[in-house]
TORZA-423708 format. One record per residue (C-alpha): z, x negated, y negated. Coordinates in steps of 0.1 Angstrom, whole numbers. Each point is the difference from the previous one (the first is absolute). Layout:
REM TORZA-423708
TIVO      Z      X      Y
TIVO      Z      X      Y
...
This chain:
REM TORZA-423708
TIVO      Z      X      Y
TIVO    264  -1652  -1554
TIVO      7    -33    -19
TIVO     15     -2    -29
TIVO    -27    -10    -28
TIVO      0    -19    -32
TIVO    -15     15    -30
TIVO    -28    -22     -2
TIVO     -6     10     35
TIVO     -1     38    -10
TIVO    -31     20     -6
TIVO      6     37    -11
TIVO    -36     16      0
TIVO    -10     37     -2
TIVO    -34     13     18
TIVO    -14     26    -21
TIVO    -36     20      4
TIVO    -15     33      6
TIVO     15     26     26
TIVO    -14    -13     35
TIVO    -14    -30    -11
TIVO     19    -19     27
TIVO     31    -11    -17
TIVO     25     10     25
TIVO    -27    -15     30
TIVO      0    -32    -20
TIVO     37     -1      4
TIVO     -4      3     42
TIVO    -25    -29     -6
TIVO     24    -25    -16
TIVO     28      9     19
TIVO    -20     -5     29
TIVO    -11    -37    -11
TIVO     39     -6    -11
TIVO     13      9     36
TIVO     17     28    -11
TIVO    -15     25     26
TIVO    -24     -5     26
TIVO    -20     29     -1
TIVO    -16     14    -28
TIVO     10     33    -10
TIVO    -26     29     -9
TIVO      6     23    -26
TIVO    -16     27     17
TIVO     28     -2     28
TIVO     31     -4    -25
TIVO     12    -39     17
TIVO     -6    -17    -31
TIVO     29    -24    -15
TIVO     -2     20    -34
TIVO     -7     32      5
TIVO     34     15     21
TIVO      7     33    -21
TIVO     -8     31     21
TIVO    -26     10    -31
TIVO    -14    -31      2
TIVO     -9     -2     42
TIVO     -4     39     -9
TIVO    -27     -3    -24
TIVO    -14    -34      9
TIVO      1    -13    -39
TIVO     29    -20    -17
TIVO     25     23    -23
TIVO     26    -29     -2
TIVO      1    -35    -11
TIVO     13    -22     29
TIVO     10    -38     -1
TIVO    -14    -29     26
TIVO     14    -29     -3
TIVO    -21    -28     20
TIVO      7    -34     12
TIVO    -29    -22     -8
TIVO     -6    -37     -6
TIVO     35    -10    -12
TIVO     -1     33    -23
TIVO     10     36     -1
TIVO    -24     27    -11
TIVO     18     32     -7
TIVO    -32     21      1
TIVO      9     33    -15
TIVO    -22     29     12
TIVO     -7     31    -24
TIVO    -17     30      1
TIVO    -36      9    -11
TIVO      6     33    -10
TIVO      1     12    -38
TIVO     31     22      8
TIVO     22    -33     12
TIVO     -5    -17    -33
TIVO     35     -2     -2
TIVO      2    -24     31
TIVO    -27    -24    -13
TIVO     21     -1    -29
TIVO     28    -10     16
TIVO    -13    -26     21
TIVO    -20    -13    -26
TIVO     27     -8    -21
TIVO     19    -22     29
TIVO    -33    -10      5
TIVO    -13    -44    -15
TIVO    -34      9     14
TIVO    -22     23      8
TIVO    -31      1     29
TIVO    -23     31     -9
TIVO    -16     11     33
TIVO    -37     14      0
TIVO    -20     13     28
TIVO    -31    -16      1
TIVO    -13     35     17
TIVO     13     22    -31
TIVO     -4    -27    -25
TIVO     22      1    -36
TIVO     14     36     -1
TIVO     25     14    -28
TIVO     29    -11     19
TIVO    -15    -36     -6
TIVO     -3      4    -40
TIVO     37     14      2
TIVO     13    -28     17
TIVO    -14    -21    -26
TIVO     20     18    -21
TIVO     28     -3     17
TIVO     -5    -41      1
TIVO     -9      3    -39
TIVO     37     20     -7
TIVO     20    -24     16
TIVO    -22    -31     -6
TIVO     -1     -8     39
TIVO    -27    -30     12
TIVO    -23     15     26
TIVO    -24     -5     24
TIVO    -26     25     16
TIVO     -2      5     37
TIVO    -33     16     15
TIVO      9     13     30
TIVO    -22     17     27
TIVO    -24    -23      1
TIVO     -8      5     39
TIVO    -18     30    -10
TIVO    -36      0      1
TIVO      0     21    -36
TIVO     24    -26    -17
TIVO    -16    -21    -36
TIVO     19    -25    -10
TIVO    -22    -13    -25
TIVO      0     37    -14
TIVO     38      5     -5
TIVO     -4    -39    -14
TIVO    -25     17    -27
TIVO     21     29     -7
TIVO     29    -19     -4
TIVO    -18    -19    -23
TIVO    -13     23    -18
TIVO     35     18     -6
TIVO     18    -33     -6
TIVO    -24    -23    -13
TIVO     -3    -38      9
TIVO     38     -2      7
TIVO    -12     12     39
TIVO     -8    -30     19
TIVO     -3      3     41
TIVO     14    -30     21
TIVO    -16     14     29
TIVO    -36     11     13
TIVO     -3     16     36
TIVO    -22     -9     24
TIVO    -18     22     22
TIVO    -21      0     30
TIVO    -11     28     20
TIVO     17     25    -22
TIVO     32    -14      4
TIVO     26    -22    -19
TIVO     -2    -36     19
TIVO     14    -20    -29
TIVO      0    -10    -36
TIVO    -13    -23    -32
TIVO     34    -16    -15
TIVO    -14     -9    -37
TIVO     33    -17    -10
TIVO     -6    -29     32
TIVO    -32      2      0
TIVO    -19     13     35
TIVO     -2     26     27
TIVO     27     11     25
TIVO     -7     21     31
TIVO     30     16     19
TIVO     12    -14     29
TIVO     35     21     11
TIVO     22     14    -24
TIVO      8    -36    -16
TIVO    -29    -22      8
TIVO    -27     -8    -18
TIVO    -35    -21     10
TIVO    -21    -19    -29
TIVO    -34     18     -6
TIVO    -29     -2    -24
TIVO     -2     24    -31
TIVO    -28     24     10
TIVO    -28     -2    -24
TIVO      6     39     -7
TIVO     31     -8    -17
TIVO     -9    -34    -20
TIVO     -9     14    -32
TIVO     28     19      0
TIVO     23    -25      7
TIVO    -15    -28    -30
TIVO     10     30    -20
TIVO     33      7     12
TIVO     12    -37     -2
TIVO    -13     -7    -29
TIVO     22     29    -14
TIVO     28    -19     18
TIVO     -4    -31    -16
TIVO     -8     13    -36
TIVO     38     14      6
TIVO     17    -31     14
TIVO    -17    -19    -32
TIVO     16     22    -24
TIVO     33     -8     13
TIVO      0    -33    -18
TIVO    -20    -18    -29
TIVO     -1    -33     28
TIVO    -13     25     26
TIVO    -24     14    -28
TIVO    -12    -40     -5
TIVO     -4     -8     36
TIVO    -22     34     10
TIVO    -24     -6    -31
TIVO     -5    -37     12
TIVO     -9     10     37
TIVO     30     -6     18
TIVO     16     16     29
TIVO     33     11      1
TIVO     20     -4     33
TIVO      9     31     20
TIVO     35     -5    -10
TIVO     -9      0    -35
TIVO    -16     31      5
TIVO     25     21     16
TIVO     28    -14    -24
TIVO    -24     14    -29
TIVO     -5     29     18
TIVO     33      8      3
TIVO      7     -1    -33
TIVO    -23     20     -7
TIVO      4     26     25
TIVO     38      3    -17
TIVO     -9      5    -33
TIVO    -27     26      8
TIVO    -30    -19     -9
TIVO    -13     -3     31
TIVO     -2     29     26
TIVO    -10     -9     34
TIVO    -17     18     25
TIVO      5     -3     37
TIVO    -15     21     29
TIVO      0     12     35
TIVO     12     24     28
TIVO     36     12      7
TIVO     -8     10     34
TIVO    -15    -31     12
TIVO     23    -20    -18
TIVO    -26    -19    -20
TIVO      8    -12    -32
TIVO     34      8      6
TIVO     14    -38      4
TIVO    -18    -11    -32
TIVO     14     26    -21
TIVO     33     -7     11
TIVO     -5    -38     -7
TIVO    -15      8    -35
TIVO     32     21     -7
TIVO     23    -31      5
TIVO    -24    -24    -20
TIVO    -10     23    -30
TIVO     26     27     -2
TIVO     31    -12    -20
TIVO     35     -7     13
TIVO     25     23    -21
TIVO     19    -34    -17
TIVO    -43      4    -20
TIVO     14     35    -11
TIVO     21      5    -30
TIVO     25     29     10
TIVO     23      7    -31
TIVO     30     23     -3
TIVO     31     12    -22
TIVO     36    -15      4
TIVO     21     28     -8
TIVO     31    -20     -8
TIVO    -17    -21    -30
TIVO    -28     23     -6
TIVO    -25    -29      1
TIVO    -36     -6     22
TIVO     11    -10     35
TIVO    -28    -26     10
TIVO     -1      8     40
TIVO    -34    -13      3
TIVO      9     -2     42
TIVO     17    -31     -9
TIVO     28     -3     34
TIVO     23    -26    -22
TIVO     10     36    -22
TIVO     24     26      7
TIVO    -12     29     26
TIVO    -20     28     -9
TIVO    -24     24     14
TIVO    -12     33     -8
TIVO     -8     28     22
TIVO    -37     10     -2
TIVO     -2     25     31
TIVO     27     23     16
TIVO     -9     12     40
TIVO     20     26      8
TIVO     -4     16     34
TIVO     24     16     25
TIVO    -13    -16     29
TIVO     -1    -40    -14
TIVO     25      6    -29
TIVO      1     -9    -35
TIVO    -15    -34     -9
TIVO      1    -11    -35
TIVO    -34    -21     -6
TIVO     10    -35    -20
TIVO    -19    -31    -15
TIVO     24    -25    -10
TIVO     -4    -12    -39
TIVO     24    -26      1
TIVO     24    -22     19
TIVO      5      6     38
TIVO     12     31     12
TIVO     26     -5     36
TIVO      4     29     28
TIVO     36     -1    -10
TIVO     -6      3    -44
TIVO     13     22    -19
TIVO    -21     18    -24
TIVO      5     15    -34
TIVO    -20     30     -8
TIVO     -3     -2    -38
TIVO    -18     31     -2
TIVO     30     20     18
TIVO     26    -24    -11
TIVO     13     -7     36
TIVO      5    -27     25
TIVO    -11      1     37
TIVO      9    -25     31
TIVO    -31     -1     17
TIVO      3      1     40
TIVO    -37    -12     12
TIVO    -30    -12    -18
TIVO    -34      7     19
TIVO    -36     -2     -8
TIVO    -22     28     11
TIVO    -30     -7     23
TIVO    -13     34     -6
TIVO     25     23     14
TIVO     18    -28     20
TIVO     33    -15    -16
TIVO      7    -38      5
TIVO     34    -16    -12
TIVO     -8    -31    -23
TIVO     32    -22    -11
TIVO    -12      1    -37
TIVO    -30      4    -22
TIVO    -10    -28    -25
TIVO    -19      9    -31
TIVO    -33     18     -1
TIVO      8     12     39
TIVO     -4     41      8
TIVO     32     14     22
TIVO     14     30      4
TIVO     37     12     -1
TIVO     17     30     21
TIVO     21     27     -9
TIVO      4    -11    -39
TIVO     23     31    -12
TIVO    -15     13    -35
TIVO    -28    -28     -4
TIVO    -33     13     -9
TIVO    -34    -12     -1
TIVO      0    -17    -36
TIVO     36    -15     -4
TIVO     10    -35     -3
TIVO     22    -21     29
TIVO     18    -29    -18
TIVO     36    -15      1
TIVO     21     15    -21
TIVO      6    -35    -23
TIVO    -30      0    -11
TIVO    -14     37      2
TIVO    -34      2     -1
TIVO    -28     31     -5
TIVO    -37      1      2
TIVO    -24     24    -14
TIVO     -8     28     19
TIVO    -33      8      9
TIVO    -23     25    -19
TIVO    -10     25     28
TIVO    -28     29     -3
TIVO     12     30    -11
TIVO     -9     27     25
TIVO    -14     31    -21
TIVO    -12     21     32
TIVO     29     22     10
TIVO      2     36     21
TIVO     31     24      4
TIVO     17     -8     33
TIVO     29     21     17
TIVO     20     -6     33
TIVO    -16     19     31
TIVO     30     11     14
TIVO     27     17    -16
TIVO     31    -26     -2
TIVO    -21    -29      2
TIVO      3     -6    -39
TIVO     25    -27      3
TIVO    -16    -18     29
TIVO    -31     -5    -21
TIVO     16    -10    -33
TIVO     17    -28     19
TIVO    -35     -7     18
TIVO    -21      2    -27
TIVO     25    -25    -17
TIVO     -6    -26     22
TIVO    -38      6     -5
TIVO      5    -10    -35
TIVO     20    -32     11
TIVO    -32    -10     18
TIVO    -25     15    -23
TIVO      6     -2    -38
TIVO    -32     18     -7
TIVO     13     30     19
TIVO     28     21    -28
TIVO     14     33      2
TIVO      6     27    -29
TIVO     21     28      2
TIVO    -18     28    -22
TIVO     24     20     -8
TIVO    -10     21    -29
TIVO    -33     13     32
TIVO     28     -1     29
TIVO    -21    -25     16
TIVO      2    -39     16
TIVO    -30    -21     -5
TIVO     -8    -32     16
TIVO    -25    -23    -15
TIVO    -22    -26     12
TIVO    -30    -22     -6
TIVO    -24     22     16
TIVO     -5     30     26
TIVO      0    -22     29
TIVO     35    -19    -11
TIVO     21     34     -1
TIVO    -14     10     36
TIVO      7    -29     15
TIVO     36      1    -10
TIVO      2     39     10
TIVO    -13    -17     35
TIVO     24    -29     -5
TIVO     33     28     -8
TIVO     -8     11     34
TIVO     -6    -26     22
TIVO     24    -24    -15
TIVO     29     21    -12
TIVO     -6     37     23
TIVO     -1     18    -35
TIVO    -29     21    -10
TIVO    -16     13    -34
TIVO    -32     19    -11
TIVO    -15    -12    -31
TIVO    -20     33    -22
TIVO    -13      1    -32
TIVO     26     -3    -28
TIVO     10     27    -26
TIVO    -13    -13    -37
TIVO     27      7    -24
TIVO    -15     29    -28
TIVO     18     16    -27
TIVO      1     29    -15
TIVO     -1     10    -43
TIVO    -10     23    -22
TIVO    -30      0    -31
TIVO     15     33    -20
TIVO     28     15    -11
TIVO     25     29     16
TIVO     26     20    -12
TIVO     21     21     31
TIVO     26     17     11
TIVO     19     -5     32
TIVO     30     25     10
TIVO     19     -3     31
TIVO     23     29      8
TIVO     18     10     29
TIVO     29     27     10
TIVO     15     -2     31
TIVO     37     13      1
TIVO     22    -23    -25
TIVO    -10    -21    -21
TIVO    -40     -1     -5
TIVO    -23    -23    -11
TIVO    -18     -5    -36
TIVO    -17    -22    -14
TIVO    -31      4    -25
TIVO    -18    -25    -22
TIVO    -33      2    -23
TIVO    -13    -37      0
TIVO    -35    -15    -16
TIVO    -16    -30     25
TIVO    -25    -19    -15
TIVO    -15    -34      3
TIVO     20    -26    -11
TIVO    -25    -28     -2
TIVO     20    -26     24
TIVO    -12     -2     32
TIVO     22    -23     11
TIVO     32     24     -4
TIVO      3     33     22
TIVO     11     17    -25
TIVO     16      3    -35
TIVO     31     30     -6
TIVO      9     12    -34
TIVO     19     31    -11
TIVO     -6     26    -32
TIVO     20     22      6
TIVO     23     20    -28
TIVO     29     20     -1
TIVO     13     -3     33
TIVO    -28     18     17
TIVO      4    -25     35
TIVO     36    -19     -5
TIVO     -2    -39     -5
TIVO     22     -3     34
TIVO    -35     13     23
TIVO    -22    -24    -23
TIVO      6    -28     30
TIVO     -6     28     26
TIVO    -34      6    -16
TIVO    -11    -33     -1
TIVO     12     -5     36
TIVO    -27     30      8
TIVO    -24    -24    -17
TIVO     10    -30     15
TIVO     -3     16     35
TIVO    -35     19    -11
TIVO    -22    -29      0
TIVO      8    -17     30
TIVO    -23     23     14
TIVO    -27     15    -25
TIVO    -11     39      7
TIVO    -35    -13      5
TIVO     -6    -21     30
TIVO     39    -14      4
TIVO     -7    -31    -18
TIVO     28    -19    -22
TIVO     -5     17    -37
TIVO     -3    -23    -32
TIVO     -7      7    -35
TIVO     18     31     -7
TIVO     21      7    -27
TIVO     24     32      4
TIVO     18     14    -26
TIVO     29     23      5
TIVO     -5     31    -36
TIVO     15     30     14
TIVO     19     17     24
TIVO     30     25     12
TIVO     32     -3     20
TIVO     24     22     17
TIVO     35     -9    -10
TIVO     13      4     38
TIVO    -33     -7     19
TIVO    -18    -30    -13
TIVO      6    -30     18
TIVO    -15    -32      1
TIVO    -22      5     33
TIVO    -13     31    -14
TIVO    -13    -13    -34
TIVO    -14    -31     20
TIVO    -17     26     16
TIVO    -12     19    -26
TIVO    -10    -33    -12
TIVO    -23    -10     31
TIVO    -18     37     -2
TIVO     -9    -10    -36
TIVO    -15    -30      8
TIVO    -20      7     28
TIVO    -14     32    -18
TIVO     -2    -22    -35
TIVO    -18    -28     19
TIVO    -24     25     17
TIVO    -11     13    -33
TIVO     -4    -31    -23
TIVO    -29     -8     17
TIVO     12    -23     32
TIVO    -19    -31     11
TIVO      3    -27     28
TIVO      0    -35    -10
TIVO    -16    -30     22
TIVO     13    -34      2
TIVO    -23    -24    -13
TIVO     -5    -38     11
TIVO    -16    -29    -16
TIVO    -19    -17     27
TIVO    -16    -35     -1
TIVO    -25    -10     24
TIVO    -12    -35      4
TIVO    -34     -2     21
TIVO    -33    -24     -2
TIVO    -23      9    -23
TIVO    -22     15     19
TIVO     25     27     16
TIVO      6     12    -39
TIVO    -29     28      4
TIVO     16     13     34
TIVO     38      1    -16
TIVO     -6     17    -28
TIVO    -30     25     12
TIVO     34      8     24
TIVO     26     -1    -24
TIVO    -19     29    -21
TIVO      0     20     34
TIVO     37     -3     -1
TIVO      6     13    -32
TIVO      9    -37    -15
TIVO    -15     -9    -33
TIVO     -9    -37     -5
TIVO     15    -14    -33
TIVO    -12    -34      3
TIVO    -11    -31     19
TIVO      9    -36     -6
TIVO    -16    -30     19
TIVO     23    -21     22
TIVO     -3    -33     18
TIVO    -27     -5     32
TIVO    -27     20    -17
TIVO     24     36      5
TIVO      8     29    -22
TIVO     34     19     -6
TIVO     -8     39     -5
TIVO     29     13    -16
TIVO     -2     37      1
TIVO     24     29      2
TIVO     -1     25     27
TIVO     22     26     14
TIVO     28     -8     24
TIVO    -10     25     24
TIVO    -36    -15      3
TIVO     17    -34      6
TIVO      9     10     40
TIVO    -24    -18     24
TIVO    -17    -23    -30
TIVO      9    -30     20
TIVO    -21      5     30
TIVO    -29     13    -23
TIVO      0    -32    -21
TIVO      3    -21     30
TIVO    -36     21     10
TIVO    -14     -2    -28
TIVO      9    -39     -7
TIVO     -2    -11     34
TIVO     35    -10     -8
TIVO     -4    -21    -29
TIVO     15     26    -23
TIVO     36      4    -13
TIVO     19     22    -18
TIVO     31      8    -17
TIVO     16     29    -22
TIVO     25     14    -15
TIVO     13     29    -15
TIVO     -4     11    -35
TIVO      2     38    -13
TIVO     -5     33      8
TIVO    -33     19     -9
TIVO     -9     39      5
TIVO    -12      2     31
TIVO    -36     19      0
TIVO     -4     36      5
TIVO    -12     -2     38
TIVO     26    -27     12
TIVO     27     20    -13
TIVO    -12     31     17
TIVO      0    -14     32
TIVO     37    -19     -3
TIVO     12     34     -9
TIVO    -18     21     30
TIVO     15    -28     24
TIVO     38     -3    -18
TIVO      1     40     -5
TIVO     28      6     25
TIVO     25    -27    -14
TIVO      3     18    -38
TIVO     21     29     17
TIVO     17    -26     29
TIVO     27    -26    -13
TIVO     -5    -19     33
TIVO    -36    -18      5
């Protein structure tokens, strides 16, 4: 591919709904841009954008994959995302490379929820857009009611460029209301002239007249000229336009079918004319040598830098380090400071990415989307610059995932084969993290939703020949006491020799701080246990609540005090009053009336209004108790609530039910509380045979 200027660069993300034809809208415009010659089908797993084995598996994009297409003296790097709530984290991503965005809506399905999150998405990183109405061959497709949706969502900022035209049931053409008149198909670029049916005329007065109400706010002599009656020249009107479309006032609204590859040629014409270069973009940074705002602003005249906003790391294609270019021009033969790892790299090749497919490119100017190979420690996030003038970018603020389950390798041995695959996981997915639990001897993996952690179980074993099962993980309980006890505990044994003695009368009470284990003092007088075993008895302590005698939960709370005791002056050792000491405490603990303590989170839930009945009918179900509710932008509540941690486990899915996946949620953990009588019970029943086993 040629090497592009950067006010010949367009860098625009397709966002929408899962299976609203984003990925098929791809095939179409690299089909136009004589990129393929066939159209690739989803359903058959040949399209340009979808190569993972999950994806041609599964028939639905997981990844976000970059296009770059030739067309009209331009490049469009079209960057491809997933639908699906649980790859939020590869929206993210590409949104943040992203200068524009093009939300895709099936005129079948109409606005769904992933349509209002992509908004939000465009909102966060204050990306100009454009709405694409796709599937408009189909006999059940409304364009004017998405129109009216949209509008009634987004208010009089949605203005449609486009009306289609049908005959027979199918799409033969369109209205253009920015030049004026009817359009019917002819081939994939042709058009012919045609009347505006009379079905549509009304519609279209309206729409124009939206049109031109924007272009004559642009300008106070533009404002003069409409209220007078005058016309303003097509030119006029797109240069209006596209001032407009950049600053988010206006929001246009094209249409028509992926498959048939209508629509498709105007869209991509509309992305050159309204759809900024990145030189439009301010782009700022830190120079780490003077401490002062680096102005990149994807001016080429500056020095080089780029960050990395996507990793790919896969054993069959390698490891490709995903790059837009901030500044300056970046050469095959550079070499790159990485300010976040404070080391320098000689780069080898410089490629872009058509999907899967590398391509060497001599350089990339400012604003352009590359990709580098084999970049030793880099990491979706860090900073490429030249070392004399060392430059870092903020990193994005990615989801964090809050859905997690207990994971162990299948096969004995396997453990280091899947910490070094699940590593390279989290190189590619940064919403995907791993904690090592040690205090409940388990590994969790976490994840934006059910679906996320078992496609990367699937994606262990097809990709990396490692497997894991996922189960429900262990909630972390503890164990006190409410009274007071004062015991004895005795250890003696004679076997030829010396023996062993060891006996100690201790008091264990509460002590009033959970967050300790324990407190240890010692009463005693005249010698009754030496001073030298004092240590040894604490040790006892220390190693009694590791493991309470109730259910084999970590003890907290408990304050032991060493009052009395005896020694042998030839048998007493240190392991035999530690000893002595743990039978004391688990017959102490036993009898100052023993409880289990729950973890308890505070949970906030952000939902519509009208979901606020459904969460917290369900949250009383799970034990939670609402503590308060505070209105939030886009006519939403935040239910702030707290709720048990083991109630937590499989919330996501049920809010995604009960929301239709407008919900989210967060939470954190707080305190412990007494569990109640019949939860308790049961975790004792079930954890019975680890009190006497040190093993679990």
């Amino acid at each position: 591919m040629n090497v592009y200027k950067t006010e010949q660069i367009r860098n625009v993300v397709l966002l929408g709904h899962g299976g609203c034809g984003k990925t098929s809208l791809v095939e179409a415009m690299a089909h136009l841009a004589g990129l393929i010659n066939r159209i690739g089908n989803v359903s058959e797993g040949n399209t340009l954008s979808d190569f993972d084995k999950e994806e041609t598996k599964r028939e639905f994009s997981i990844n976000t994959s970059v296009v770059p297409l030739p067309w009209n003296e331009c490049k469009i790097n079209i960057l491809d995302t997933p639908g699906y709530f649980d790859f939020v984290g590869e929206v993210e991503e590409a949104a943040n490379a992203a200068d524009a965005a093009i939300i895709v809506v099936s005129g079948k399905s109409g606005v769904e929820v992933g349509t209002e999150k992509a908004w939000e998405i465009c909102e966060k990183y204050s990306l100009p857009r454009m709405f694409f109405v796709a599937n408009m061959d189909d006999d059940n497709a409304s364009f004017r009611q998405v129109v009216d949706d949209l509008t009634a969502l987004y208010g009089k900022r949605i203005a449609p460029f486009f009306m289609p035209i049908r005959e027979n049931e199918k799409l033969v053409g369109y209205v253009n209301i920015v030049k004026k008149g009817g359009r019917k198909f002819n081939g994939l670029a042709e058009k012919i002239d045609c009347e505006i049916p009379d079905y549509l005329k009304d519609y279209y007065d309206n729409y124009r007249e939206k049109l031109l109400d924007a272009v004559a706010e642009t300008s106070d002599e533009y404002m003069e000229r409409y209220f007078n009656g005058e016309e303003f020249s097509d030119e006029e009107v797109r240069q209006a336009l596209r001032n407009n479309v950049i600053d988010g006032s206006i929001i246009p609204v094209a249409m028509g079918s992926n498959l048939e590859i209508r629509g498709v040629f105007n869209l991509l014409n509309d992305i050159v004319k309204y759809f900024p270069s990145p030189n439009k973009i301010e782009r700022v940074g830190t120079n780490r040598k003077t401490n002062q705002i680096f102005e990149a602003n994807y001016d080429e005249s500056k020095a080089m830098s780029a960050y990395i906003f996507k990793t790919i790391a896969d054993p069959f294609i390698g490891k490709y380090s995903l790059i837009k270019v901030c500044s300056g021009v970046l050469k095959n033969d550079s070499v790159v400071y990485n300010c976040d790892k404070d080391m320098e790299e000689k780069l080898n090749k410089l490629y872009i990415l058509q999907g899967k497919t590398p391509f060497e490119v001599k350089e990339l100017s400012a604003g352009d989307i590359g990709a580098i190979a084999k970049l030793t420690n880099a990491k979706t996030g860090d900073t490429l610059s030249t070392k004399a003038v060392p430059i870092i970018y903020e990193k994005v603020d990615m989801p964090v995932p809050y859905t997690y389950m207990r994971y162990k390798a299948k096969s004995k041995g396997d453990e280091d084969k899947v910490s070094q695959a699940l590593a390279k996981v989290m190189d590619e997915d940064q919403t995907v993290k791993i904690v090592n639990d040690t205090e409940n001897r388990q590994s969790l993996i976490y994840g934006m939703g059910d679906q996320h952690l078992e496609i990367i179980v699937s994606k262990l074993y097809n990709k990396y020949k490692v497997e894991i099962e996922l189960s429900k993980p262990k909630v972390a309980f503890r164990e006190t006491i409410k009274k007071s006890a004062e015991v004895q505990g005795k250890y003696k044994k004679q076997s030829g020799g010396h023996g062993q003695y060891g006996d100690v009368k201790m008091v264990f009470e509460p002590s009033g701080d959970l967050e300790r284990p324990y407190v240890f003092e010692e009463r005693v007088f005249g010698g009754a246990v030496p001073r030298n075993f004092f240590p040894a008895v604490e040790k006892g302590v220390q190693e009694s609540v590791i493991k309470g005698p109730l259910a084999a939960y970590p003890v907290v709370g408990v304050k032991a005090t060493l009052i009395d005791g005896s020694y042998h002056p030839v048998d007493s050792s240190e392991m035999a009053f530690k000893t002595a000491t743990m039978m004391a405490f688990k017959k102490g603990f036993l009898e100052a009336a023993p409880i289990l303590l729950e973890p308890i989170a505070s949970l906030r839930v952000n939902v519509p209004d009208r979901y606020t009945g459904d969460i917290m009918g369900d949250l009383n179900k799970r034990r939670g108790r609402v503590m308060g509710m505070t209105p939030a932008e886009g006519e939403r509540q935040i239910i702030e609530a707290e709720i048990p941690m083991t109630e937590i486990y499989g919330y996501s899915t049920e809010l995604r039910s009960m929301t239709g996946g407008r919900g989210d949620y967060s939470y954190e953990f707080i305190r412990y509380e007494p569990a109640p009588a019949d939860v308790a019970e049961r975790e004792i029943i079930e954890r019975a045979s680890k009190v006497t086993t040190i093993e679990e």
